[in-house]
N, C-alpha and C positions, 0 to 999 in steps of 0.2 A: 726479775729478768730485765736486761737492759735491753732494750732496742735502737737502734739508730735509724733515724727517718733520712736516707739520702737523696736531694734532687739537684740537679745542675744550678738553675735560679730559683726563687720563691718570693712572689709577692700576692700578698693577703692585703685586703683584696687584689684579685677573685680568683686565686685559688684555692679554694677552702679544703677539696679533696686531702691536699697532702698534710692539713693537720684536724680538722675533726674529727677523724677515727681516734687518734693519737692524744686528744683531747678527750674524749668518751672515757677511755682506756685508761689513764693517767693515775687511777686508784689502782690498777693492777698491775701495769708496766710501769719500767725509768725511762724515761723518752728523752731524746737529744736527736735535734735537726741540724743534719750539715750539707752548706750548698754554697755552692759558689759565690752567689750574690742573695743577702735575703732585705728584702723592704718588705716591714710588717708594719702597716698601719694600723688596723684593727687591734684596739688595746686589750679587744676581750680572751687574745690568743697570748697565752702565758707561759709557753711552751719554751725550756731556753734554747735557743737559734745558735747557731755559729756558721759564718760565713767566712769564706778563706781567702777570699780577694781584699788587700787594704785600700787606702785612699778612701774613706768612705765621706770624703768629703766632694767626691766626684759623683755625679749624676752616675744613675742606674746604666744607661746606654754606654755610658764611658767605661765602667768598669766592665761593661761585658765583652770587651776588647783583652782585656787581659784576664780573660777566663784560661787560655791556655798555657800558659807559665804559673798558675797555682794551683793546677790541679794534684802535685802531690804533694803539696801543702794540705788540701782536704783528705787525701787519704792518710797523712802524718795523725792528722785530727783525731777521725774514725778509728783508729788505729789507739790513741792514746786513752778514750773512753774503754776500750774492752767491751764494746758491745756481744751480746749472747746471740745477737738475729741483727743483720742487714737489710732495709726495707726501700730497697731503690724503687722512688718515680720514674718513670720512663727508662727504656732499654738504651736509648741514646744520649749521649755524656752520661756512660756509666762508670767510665774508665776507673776515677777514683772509688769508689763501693766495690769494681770489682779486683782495684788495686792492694786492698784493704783486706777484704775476705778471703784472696788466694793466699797471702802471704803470713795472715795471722789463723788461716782454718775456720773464718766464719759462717756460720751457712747465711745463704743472701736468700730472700727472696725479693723477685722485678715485678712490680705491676705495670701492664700493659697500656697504655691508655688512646692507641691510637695511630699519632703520629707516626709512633718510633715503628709501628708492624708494615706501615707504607714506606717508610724508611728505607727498612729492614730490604724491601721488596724491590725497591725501585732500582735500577741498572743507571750509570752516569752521575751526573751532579757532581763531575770532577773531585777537589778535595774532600766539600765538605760530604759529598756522599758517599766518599768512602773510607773517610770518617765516621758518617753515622752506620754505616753497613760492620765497621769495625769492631766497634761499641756494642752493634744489638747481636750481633754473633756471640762476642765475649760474655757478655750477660747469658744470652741464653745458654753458654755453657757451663757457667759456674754455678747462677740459681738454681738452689735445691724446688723451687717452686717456683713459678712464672702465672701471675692471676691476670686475666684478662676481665677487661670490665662489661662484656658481655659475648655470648654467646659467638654471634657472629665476628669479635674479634678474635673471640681462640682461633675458632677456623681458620682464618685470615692469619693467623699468627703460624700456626702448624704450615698451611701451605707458604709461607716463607721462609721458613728454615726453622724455627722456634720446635723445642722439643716436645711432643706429644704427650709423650708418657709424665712429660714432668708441668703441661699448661690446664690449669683450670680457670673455671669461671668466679668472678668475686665482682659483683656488680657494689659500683661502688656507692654506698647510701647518703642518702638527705638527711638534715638535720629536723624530723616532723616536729618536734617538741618548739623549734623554732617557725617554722613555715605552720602555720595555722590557720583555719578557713577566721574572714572576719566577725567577730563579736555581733558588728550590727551592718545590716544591707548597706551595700553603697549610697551613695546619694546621689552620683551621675545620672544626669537626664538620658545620656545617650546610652548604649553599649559599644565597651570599649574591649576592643583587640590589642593585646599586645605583643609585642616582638624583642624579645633578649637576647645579645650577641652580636658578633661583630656585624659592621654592618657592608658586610663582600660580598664576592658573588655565590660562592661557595655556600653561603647560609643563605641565600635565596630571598633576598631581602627586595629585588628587583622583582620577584614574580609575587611576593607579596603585596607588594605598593602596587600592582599592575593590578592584579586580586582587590584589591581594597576601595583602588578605583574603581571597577565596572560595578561591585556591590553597592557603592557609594549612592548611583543611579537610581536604588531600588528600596536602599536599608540605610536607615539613615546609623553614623554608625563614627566614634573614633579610632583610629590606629596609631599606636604608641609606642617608639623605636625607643628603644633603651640599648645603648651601643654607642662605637663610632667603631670607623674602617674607612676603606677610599671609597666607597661608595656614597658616604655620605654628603660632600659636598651638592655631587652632580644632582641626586634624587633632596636633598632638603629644597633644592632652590626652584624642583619643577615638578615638587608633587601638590597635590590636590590640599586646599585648606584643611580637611579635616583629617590629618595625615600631620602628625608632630615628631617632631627626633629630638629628646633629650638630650642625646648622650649619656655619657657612662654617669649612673647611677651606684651607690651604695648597697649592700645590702638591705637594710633597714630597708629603702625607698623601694626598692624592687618588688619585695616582699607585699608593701602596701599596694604596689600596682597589680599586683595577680590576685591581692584580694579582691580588687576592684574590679574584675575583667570580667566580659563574658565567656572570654576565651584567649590563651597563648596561642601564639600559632610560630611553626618554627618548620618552613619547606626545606630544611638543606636539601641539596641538591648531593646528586651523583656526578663529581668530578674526573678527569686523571688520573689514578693514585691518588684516589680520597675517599673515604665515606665518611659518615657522622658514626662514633663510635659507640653513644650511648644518649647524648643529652642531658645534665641532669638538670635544666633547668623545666625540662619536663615534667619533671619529678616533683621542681619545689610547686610548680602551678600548681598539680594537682592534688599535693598534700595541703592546698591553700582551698582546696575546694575545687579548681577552677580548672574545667575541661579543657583539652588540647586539640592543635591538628595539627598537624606534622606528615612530609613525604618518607613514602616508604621506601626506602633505603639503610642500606649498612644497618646501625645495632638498635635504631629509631623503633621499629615494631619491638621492641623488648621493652619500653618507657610507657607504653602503655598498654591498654584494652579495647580496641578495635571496637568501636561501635557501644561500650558499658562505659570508659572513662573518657574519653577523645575518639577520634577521627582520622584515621587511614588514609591517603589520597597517594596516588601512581605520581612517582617522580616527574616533575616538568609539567604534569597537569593544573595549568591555573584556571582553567573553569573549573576544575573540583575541585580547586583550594576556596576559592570564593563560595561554587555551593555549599563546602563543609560547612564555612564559616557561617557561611547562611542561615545552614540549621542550625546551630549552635546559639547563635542569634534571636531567632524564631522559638525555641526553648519554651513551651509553657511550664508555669514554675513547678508542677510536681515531677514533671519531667524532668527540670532541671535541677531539680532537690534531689533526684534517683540517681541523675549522673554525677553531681555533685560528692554525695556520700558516696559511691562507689571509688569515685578516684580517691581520693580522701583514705577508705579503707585497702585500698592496691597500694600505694606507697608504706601506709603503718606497716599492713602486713609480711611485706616483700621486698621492699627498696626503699626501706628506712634506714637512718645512719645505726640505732640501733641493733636491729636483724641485720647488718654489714659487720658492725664492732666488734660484734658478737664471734661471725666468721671469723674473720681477722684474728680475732683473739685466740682462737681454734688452731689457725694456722702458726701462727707465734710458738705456741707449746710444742705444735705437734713438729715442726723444721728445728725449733731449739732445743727442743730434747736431742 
């Protein structure tokens, strides 16, 4: 069966979603990626790409100017494979996936993943928002099936116009086989918090560094920004010594910092027309071993185990960001071995790339039949 994975751009890293299902799967499906723009750095993704925009001698920013005069250059593409199933990222810039399947009879299915359901929802935003209002309308009405990547995004997707009868849940899985707790104890003197993702307001990166400060007082402790965003100027140059910003980090290196943590922590906040739709870097901590805290909002309480894998806290509250992290901190080790192997076994068993491929794979047969 052939599938075709469609998404408007793709770059690896960090977007892993849109191809290690497709990677897992590769013994049972033909797979071909088509997008607009693809920059794949990671050599370990083998998957063959085709991307429809030429010049590729032009930076990534540059070509995505003229994403709109080849979009039916990508659906000529889509079209020329004969794929059996349609498998569009995001309901926004679907145009070509849905250009493709109306014309040749293919069934599509849209995974949801966030953005494009606030999109979907939001009123104004002159062209481009009614553009994207365009886009997720049309998807939703030609997929034969529309997965949303948790619970709280169906909902959110159905009350925007997305069809009910045809939205499920498909949470999308970790690679646990990759994210593994470490071999041997860390060797940091201190405990260390870290923090993955952009570094806005949006991801609450301000009320963690405010969090991290007053703890500081008490627990002696470091905090480890893996990310950049605008935020990051103003906060690297007027936070506390033991309070470091990276930047954006690799796989590989990420990986080694949640082995090493006492804890991720990841407050998004309740914006606008926003929530956090799922997290999965929630996922990789805790298949690392490594308990979480995170605010509760949008699809966050579905990433983890309230109180067995991580920590719960009321959006906006930074004195119980900092207690969470406190206790987490404060951990006596059998204690911490309990929470440890619990998050550890909640991702194997339930939001693994696995137990997702698996779905996935279910769904492929069952739309392509």
């Amino acid at each position: 069966m052939r599938i075709a994975i469609t998404k408007n751009t793709l770059r690896v890293p960090p977007t892993y979603f849109a191809v290690d299902h497709a990677m897992r799967l590769a013994q049972e499906f033909d797979f071909r990626i088509f997008t607009m723009i693809a920059e794949i750095v990671d050599e370990t993704v083998d998957l063959p790409v085709v991307d429809a925009v030429p010049l590729r001698g032009l930076s990534f920013r540059a070509r995505e100017y003229l994403i709109p005069a080849f979009q039916s250059v990508m659906t000529r593409r889509i079209r020329q494979y004969r794929p059996n199933v349609i498998h569009q990222h995001f309901a926004t810039w679907s145009t070509p996936a849905v250009g493709a399947a109306v014309r040749d009879r293919i069934p599509m299915i849209t995974t949801l993943h966030g953005a494009d359901v606030f999109a979907a929802s939001r009123n104004g935003g002159g062209a481009l928002g009614w553009w994207n209002r365009r886009n997720c309308a049309r998807a939703g009405a030609t997929s034969a099936r529309i997965l949303a990547v948790s619970e709280y995004l169906a909902g959110e997707a159905v009350r925007g116009g997305f069809p009910a009868a045809r939205t499920e849940v498909h949470y999308q899985g970790i690679d646990s086989d990759y994210f593994t707790p470490a071999s041997e104890p860390g060797s940091d003197s201190k405990p260390v918090i870290v923090f993955v993702g952009a570094v806005a307001e949006h991801k609450g990166i301000d009320h963690l560094v405010q969090a991290s400060t007053e703890l500081g007082r008490t627990r002696e402790h470091r905090l480890i920004v893996v990310g950049d965003g605008p935020m990051r100027p103003g906060l690297q140059a007027t936070s506390a010594p033991h309070i470091e910003f990276l930047g954006p980090r690799d796989r590989s290196e990420i990986r080694d910092l949640l082995r090493g943590a006492s804890a991720l922590a990841l407050p998004t906040r309740r914006m606008p027309g926003w929530r956090e739709a799922a997290g999965l870097v929630l996922l990789e901590a805790q298949a690392c071993g490594t308990p979480v805290v995170a605010y509760r909002n949008g699809g966050t309480p579905e990433m983890l185990v309230d109180g067995t894998t991580g920590l719960l806290v009321d959006d906006g509250d930074i004195r119980g960001l900092g207690d969470a992290l406190r206790s987490l901190i404060d951990l006596e080790p059998v204690a911490r071995r309990r929470m440890s192997e619990a998050a550890r076994a909640f991702v194997v068993g339930s939001r693994s790339l696995a137990v997702s491929a698996n779905e996935l794979a279910a769904h492929y047969h069952d739309v392509g039949a």
